[in-house]
C-alpha positions as CSV (number, residue, x, y, z in Angstrom):
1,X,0.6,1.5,-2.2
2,X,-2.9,2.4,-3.2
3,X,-4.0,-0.7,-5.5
4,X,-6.3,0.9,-7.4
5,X,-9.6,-0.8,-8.2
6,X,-8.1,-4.0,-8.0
7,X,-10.5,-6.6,-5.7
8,X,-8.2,-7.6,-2.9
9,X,-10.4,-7.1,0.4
10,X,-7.6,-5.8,3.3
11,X,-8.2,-4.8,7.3
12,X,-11.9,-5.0,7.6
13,X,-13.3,-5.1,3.9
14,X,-16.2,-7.7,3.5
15,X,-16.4,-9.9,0.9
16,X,-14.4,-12.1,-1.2
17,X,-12.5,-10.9,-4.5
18,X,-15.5,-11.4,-7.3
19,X,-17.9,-9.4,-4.8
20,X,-15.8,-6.7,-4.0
21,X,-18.7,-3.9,-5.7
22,X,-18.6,-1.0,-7.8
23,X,-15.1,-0.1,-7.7
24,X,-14.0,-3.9,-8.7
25,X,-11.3,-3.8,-11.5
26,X,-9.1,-6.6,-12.5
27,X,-5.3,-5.7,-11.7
28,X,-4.0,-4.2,-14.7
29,X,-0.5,-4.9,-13.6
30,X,1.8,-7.9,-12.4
31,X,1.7,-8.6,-8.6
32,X,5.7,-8.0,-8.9
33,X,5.3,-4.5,-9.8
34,X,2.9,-4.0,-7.1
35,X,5.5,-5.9,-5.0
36,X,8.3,-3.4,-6.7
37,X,6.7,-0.4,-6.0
38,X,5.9,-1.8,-1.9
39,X,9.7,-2.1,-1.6
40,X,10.7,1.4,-2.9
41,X,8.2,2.8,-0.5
42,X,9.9,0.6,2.4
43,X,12.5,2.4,1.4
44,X,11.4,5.6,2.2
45,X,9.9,4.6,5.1
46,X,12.7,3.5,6.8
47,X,15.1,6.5,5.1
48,X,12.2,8.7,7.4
49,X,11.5,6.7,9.9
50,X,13.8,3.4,10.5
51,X,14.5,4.4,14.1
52,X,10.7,3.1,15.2
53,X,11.8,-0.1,13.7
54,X,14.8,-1.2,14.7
55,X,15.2,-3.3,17.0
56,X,11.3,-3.3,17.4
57,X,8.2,-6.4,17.7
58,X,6.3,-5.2,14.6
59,X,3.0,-6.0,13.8
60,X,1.8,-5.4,10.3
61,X,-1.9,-5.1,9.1
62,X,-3.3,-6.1,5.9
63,X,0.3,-7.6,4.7
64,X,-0.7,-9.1,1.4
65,X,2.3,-11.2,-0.7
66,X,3.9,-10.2,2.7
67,X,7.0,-8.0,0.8
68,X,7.1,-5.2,3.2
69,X,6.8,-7.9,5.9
70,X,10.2,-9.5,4.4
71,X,11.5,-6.6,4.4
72,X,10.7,-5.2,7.8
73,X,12.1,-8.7,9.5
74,X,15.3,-7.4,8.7
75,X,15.5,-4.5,10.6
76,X,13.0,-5.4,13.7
77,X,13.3,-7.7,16.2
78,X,10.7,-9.7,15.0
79,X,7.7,-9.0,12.1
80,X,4.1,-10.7,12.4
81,X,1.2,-9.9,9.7
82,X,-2.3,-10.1,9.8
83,X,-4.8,-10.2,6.7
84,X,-8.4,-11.8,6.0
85,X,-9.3,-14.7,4.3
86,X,-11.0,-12.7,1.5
87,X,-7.8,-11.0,0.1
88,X,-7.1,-12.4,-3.3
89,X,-3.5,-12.3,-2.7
90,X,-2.9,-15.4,-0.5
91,X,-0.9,-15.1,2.4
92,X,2.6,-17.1,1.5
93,X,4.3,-16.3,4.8
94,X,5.0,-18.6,8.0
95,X,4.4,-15.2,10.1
96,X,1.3,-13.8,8.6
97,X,-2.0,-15.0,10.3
98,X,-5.8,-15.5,8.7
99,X,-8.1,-12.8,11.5
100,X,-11.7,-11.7,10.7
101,X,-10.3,-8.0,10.0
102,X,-11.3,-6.6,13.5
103,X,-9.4,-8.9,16.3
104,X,-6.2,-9.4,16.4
105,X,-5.2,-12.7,17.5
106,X,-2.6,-11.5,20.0
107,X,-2.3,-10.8,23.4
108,X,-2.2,-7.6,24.9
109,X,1.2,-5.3,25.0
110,X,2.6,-7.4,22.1
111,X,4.0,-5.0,20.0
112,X,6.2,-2.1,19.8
113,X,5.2,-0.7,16.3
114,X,1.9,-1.2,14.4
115,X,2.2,-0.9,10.3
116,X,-0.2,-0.8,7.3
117,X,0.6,0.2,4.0
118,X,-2.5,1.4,2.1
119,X,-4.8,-0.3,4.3
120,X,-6.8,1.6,5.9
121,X,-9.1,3.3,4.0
122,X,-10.7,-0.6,3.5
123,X,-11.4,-0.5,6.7
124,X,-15.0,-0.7,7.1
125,X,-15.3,-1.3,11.0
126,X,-13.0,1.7,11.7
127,X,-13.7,1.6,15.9
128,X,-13.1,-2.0,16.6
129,X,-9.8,-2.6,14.6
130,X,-8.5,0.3,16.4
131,X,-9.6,-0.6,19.9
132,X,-7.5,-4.0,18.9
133,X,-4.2,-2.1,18.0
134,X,-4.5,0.0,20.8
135,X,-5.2,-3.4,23.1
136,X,-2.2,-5.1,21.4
137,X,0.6,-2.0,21.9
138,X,2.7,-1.6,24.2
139,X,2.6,1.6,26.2
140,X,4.7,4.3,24.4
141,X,4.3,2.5,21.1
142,X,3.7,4.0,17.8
143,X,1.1,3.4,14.9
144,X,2.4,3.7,11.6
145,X,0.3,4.0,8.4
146,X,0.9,4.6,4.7
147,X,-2.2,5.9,3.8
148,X,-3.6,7.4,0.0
149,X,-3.6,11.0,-0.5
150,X,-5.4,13.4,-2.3
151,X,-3.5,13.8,-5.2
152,X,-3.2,9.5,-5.9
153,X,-7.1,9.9,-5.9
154,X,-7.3,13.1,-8.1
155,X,-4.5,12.1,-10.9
156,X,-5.9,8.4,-10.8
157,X,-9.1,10.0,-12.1
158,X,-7.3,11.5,-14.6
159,X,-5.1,8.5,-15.9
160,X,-8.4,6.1,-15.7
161,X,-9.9,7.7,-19.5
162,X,-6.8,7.2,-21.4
163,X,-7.0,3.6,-19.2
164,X,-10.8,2.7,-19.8
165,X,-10.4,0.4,-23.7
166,X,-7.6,-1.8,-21.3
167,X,-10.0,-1.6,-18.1
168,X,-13.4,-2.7,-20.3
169,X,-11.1,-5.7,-21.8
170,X,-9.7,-6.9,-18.4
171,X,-13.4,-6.9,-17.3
172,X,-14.5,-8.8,-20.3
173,X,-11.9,-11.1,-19.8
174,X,-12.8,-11.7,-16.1
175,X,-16.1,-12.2,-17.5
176,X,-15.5,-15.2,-19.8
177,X,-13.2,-16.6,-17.1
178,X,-16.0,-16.8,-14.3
179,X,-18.2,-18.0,-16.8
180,X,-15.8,-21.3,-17.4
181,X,-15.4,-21.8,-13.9
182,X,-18.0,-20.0,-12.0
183,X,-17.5,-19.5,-8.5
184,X,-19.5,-16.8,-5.9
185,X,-22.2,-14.9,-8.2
186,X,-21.2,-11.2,-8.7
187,X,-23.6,-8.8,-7.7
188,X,-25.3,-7.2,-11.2
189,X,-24.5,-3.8,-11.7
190,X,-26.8,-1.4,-12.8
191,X,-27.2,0.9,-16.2
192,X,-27.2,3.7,-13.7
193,X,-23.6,2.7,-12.3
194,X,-22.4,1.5,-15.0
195,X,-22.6,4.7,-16.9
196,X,-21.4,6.5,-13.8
197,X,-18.0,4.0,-14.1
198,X,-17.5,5.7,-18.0
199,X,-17.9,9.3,-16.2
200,X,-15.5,8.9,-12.9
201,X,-14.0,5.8,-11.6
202,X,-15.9,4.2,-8.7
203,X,-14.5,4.8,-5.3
204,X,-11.5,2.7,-3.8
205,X,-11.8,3.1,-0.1
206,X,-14.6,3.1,2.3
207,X,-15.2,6.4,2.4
208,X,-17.1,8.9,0.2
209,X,-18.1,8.0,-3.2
210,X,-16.8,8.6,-6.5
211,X,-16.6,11.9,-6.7
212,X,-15.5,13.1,-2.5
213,X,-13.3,10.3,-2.1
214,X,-10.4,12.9,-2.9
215,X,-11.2,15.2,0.0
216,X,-11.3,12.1,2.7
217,X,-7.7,11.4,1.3
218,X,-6.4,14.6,2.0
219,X,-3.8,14.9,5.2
220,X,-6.5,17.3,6.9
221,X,-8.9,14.5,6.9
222,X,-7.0,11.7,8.1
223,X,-5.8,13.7,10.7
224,X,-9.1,14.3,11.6
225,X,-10.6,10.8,11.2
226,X,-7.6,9.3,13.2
227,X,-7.9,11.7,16.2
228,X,-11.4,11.0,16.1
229,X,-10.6,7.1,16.9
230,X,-9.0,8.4,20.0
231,X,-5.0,8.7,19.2
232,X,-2.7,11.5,19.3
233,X,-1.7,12.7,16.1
234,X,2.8,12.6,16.2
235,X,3.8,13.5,12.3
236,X,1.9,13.9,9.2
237,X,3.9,13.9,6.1
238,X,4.1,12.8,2.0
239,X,6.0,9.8,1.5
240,X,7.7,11.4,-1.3
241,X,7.3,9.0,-4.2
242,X,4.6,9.6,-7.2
243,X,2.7,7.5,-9.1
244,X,-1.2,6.9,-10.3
245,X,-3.7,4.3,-9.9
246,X,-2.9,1.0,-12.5
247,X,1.2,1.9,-12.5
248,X,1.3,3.3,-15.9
249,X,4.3,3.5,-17.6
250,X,5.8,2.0,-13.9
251,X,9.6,0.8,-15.2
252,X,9.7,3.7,-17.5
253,X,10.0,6.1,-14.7
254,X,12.9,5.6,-12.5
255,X,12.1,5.9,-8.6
256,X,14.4,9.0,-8.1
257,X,12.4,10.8,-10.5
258,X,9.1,9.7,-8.9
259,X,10.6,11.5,-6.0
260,X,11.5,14.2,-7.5
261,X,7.8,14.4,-9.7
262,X,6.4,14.1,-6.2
263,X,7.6,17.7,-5.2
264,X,6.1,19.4,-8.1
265,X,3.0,16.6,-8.5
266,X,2.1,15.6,-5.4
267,X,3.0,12.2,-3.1
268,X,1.1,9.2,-4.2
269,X,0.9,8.5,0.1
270,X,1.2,9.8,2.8
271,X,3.1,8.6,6.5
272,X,0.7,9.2,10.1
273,X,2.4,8.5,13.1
274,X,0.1,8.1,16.1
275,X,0.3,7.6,19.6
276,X,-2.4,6.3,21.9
277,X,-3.7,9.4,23.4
């Protein structure tokens, strides 16, 4: 899912967590409902799409706590994971691997399927990592990716005003916490951003800025950006579940009606499939 403004750096995104830039917000959420809200999307998934999986060597990119990855190692043949040494979530898994966000450390033809959940849009050399997944899969394979739409980026904006008194406190409190125990120095944001943070929420991807991000998420664009980086464009659809940026009101809302809000509101992802053209 799209973690918005948190600092975890995924696929390609320089820096460690206190440098992350303008769009660096504390989580305002538990990692367990981030890892709650990962599973009901594997749900989803595999509801749609569980045929490219079974029975498949799965590589995963950018896997985080590594829930998806737990959950994929049930249905494939066998699950591996990649992400850097910058994300702030640590990987806990025996089968997810430290790489530099560009090569993967496996040989070539390794891998049936290719995965990422909300991970490429941090993807800042775009070319290279997809050189490396095209190196690493097997001929006839598929790429997979969960990717932010339009309408996460546009009803985020609109959640992040009522959001801003519990965002400012988180990044007080992040404040007084590096200053006890200091570790890389921040880079000092200026008056100019700052007041542009209390107008629209900094960007959360690569791509764009604060107030375009929106139309890089829309299906159109990926479509375009992926075809660009040379593969063949299978299925474009919404994953089917809603929700906004910072999981407001998460447990309140049930998942079925997330599904059904994300008829009427708009899918909080959306599924590429993508063959090596």
């Amino acid at each position: 899912m799209p973690e918005p403004y948190s600092c975890r750096a995924k696929g390609g995104v320089v820096g460690s967590p206190p440098n992350r830039g303008a769009g660096c917000y504390m989580l305002t959420y538990p990692i367990e409902t981030l890892d709650a809200l990962r599973s009901a999307e594997m749900d989803l998934l595999l509801q749609k799409h569980g045929q490219f999986f079974s029975g498949a060597d799965v590589l995963e990119i950018g896997s985080g706590t590594g829930a998806q990855l737990r959950e994929l190692s049930s249905v494939a043949k066998s699950a591996v994971g990649v992400d850097l040494h910058s994300s702030y979530l640590k990987a806990p898994e025996n089968n997810v691997t430290y790489y530099d966000g560009v090569n993967l450390p496996f040989a070539d033809n390794s891998f049936d399927v290719i995965y990422s959940s909300n991970t490429m849009e941090h993807v800042t050399d775009q070319p290279g990592l997809h050189l490396e997944m095209k190196r690493v899969l097997r001929p006839g394979g598929v790429a997979i990716h969960v990717v932010p739409s339009c309408a996460w980026r546009l009803w985020t904006t609109a959640i992040y005003y009522p959001m801003l008194p519990k965002l400012i406190f988180s990044v007080l409190s992040r404040t007084k916490d590096q200053q006890a125990a200091p570790t890389e120095a921040a880079p000092v944001k200026g008056i100019k951003s700052r007041m542009l943070d209390l107008i629209c929420p900094s960007r959360h991807g690569e791509t764009g800025n604060r107030f375009t991000e929106w139309w890089h998420f829309r299906a159109a664009s990926w479509s375009k950006r992926f075809e660009s980086l040379g593969w063949k464009i299978e299925k474009v659809e919404p994953l089917g579940l809603f929700y906004t940026g910072f999981l407001v009101a998460f447990f309140s809302i049930s998942m079925k009606t997330r599904e059904q809000l994300a008829r009427v509101l708009g899918s909080a992802c959306i599924i590429v499939i993508l063959r090596d053209s």
